[in-house]
C-alpha positions as CSV (number, residue, x, y, z in Angstrom):
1,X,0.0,0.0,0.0
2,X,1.4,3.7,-0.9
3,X,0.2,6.5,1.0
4,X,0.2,10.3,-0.2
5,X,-0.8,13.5,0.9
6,X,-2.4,15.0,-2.2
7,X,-0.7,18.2,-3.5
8,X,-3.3,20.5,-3.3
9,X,-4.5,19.7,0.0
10,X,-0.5,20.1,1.1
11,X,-0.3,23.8,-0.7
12,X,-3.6,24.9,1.1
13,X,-3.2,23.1,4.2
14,X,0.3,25.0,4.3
15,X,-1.1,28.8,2.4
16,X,-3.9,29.0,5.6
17,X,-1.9,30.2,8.5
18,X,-0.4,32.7,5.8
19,X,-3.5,34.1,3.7
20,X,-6.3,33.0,5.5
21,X,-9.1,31.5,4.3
22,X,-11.9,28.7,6.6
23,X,-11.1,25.7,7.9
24,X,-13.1,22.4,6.2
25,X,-16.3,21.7,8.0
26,X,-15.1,19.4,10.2
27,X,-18.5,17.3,9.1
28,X,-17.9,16.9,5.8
29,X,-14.8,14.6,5.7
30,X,-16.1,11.5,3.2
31,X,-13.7,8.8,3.3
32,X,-14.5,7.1,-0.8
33,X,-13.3,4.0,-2.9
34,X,-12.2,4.6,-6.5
35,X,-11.6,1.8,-9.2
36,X,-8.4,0.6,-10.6
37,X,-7.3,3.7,-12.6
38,X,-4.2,5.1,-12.0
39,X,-4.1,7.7,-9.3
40,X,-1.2,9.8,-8.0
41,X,-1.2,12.6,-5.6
42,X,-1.0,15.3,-8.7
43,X,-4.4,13.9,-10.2
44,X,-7.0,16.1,-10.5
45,X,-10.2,16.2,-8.3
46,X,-12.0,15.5,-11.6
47,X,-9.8,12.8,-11.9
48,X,-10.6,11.2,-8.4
49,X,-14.5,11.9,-8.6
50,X,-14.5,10.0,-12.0
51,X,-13.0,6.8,-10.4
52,X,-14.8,6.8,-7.9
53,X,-16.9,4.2,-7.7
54,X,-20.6,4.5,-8.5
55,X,-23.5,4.7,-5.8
56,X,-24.8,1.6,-6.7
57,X,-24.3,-2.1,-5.1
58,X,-24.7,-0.2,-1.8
59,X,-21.7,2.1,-2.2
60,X,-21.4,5.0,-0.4
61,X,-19.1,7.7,1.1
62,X,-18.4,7.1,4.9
63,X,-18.5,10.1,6.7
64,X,-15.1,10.6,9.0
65,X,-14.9,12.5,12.3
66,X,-11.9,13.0,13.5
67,X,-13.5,13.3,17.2
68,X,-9.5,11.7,18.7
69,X,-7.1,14.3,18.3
70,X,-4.4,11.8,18.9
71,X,-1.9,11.5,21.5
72,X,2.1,12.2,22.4
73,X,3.3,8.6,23.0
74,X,6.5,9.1,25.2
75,X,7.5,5.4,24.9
76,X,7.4,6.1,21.4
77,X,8.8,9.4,21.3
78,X,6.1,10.8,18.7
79,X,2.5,12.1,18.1
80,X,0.3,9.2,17.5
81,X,-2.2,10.6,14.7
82,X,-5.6,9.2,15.4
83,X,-7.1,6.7,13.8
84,X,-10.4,6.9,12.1
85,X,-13.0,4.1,10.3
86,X,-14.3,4.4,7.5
87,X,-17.1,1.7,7.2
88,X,-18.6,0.1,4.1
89,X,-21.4,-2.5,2.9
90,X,-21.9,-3.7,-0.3
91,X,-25.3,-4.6,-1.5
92,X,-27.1,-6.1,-4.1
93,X,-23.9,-6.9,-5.7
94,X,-19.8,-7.1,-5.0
95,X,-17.7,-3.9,-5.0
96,X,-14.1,-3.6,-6.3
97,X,-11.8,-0.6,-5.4
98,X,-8.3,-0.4,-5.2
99,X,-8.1,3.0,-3.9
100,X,-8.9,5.0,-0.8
101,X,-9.3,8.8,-0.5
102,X,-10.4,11.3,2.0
103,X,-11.5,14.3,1.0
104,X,-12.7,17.4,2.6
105,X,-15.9,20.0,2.6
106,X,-17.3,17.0,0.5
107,X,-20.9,15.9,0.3
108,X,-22.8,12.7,1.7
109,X,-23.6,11.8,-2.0
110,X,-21.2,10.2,-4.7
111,X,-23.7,10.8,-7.7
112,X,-27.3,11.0,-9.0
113,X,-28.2,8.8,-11.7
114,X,-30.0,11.0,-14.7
115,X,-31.3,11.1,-17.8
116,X,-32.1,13.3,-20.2
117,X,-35.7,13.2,-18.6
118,X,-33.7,15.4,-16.0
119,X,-32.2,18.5,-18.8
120,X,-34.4,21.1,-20.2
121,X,-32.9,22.0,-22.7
122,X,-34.7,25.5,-23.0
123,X,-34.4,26.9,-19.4
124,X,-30.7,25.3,-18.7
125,X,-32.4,23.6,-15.6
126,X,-31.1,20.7,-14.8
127,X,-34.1,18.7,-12.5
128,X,-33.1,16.0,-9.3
129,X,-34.7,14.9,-6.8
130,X,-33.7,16.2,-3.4
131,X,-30.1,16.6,-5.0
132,X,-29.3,18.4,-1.9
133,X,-26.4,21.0,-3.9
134,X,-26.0,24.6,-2.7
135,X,-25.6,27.6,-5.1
136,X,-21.7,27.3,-5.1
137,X,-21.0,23.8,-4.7
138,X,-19.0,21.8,-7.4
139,X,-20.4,18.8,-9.8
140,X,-19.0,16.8,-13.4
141,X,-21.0,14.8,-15.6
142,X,-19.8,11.6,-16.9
143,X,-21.4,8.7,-19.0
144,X,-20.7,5.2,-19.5
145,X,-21.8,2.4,-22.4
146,X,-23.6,4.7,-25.4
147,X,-24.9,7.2,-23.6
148,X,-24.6,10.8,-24.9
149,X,-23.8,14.2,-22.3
150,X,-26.2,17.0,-23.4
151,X,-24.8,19.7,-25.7
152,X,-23.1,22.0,-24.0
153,X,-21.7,20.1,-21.0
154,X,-18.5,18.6,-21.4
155,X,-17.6,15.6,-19.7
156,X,-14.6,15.9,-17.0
157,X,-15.4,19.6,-16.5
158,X,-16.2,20.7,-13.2
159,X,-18.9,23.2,-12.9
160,X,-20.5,25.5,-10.3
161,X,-23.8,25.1,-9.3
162,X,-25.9,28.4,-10.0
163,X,-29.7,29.0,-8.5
164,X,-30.1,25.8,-6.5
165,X,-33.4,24.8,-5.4
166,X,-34.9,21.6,-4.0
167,X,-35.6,19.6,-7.2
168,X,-33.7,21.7,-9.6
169,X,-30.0,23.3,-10.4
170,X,-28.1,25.0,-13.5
171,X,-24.7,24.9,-13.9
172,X,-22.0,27.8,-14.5
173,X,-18.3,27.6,-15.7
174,X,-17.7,31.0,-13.6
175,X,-20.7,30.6,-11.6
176,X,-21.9,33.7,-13.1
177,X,-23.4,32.8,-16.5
178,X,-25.1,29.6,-16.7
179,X,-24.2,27.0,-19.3
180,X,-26.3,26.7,-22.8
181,X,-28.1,23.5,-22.6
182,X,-28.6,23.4,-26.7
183,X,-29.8,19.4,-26.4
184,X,-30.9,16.9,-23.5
185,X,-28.1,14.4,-24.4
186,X,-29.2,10.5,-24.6
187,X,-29.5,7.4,-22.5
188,X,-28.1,7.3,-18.8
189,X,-25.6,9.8,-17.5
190,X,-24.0,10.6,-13.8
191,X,-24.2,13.7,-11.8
192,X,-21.1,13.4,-9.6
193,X,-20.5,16.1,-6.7
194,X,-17.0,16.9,-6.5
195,X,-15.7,17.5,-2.8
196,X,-13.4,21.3,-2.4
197,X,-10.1,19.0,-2.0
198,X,-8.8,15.7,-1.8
199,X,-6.8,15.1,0.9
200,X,-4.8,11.8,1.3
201,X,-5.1,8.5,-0.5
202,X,-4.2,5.1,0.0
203,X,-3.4,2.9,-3.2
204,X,-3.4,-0.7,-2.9
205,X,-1.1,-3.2,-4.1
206,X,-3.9,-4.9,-5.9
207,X,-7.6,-4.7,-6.2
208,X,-10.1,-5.7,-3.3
209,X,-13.1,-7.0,-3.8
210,X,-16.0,-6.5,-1.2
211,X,-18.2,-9.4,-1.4
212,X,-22.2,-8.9,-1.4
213,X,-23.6,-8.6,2.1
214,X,-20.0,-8.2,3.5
215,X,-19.2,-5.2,6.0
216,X,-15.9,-3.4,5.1
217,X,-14.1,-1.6,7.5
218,X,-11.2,0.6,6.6
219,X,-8.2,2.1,9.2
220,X,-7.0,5.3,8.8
221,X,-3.8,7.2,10.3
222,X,-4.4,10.7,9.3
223,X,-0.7,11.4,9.1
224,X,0.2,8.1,7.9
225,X,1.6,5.2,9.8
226,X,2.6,6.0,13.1
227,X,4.8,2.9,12.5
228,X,7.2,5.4,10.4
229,X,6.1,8.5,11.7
230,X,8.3,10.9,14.1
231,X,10.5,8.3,15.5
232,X,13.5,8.7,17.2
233,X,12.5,12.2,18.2
């Protein structure tokens, strides 16, 4: 297993003492399982979002609070980071993954399964149930098998939500102007929300497969193995 901070998360975890800016919620840290493409901790959050694994099968993010700030161990000599669970259960089918990431000021939901039933192509109103998005927050679009995205939305993009409301959404590059809808697109597409950083992740030596009707649980050290961490302070 190889462990990485991801690099954005290391350039803003280091730029806030020096210009400012919140803290992540401390409630939206999503622990998440991505397929077996290639990640590294210089891929994009586009990148990350589009392996991760779809809400189906029982997938989904497991919420991580990070209620143990850890511990000075003075046998050790170190900080002991905490460590946190991140709890899974497929369903209905097996799940394979062979990464882990954390990411932060995320959202309880992987994706929305649409189609373009859901795009009017007229008002730029994207409709979903109780899709839960803010004005602000961050989404993609992506499609699998034959299935067309709707003209004007680009797959891999990340776009700003613009004039949220329970049901409904459009979309914005800047999150000024929304995005010209000029056709519904065809067959079955994904709405994926895309967290404001990706923290960590863990890539496995192989793929794991989570058997259906098999709980999952998965360890976390926050600042990597304590095993290798600080010693001989």
């Amino acid at each position: 297993m190889t462990r990485h901070f991801h690099n954005d998360w290391v350039s803003y975890h280091f730029m806030l003492p020096f210009g400012g800016g919140a803290l992540p919620d401390p409630a939206k840290y999503y622990l998440c399982l991505a397929d077996t493409t290639l990640l590294t901790r210089a891929s994009s959050r586009a990148d990350f979002i589009n392996a991760e694994l779809l809400q189906q099968n029982g997938y989904e993010r497991s919420q991580i609070l990070f209620s143990n700030p850890g511990s000075f161990s003075n046998s050790n000599k170190r900080y002991d980071a905490p460590l946190v669970t991140g709890d899974f259960l497929a369903a209905g089918g097996a799940l394979q993954f062979q990464t882990v990431f954390l990411i932060a000021n995320g959202h309880a939901t992987a994706n929305k399964t649409l189609t373009d039933a859901n795009v009017n192509a007229t008002t730029n109103v994207i409709t979903a149930t109780a899709h839960g998005l803010a004005t602000g927050n961050e989404v993609l679009f992506s499609v699998q098998g034959g299935s067309t995205l709707p003209d004007g939305v680009s797959s891999n993009a990340i776009y700003k939500v613009m004039s949220a409301a329970t049901d409904s959404f459009q979309i914005s590059s800047d999150g000024i102007t929304p995005i010209d809808i000029t056709s519904t697109g065809s067959g079955t597409f994904y709405l994926r929300y895309v967290p404001a950083h990706i923290v960590l992740l863990d890539i496995l030596a192989d793929p794991r497969l989570l058997q259906d009707s098999k709980p999952y649980s998965y360890d976390l050290y926050l600042a990597g193995m304590n095993a290798n961490y600080g010693t001989g302070v």
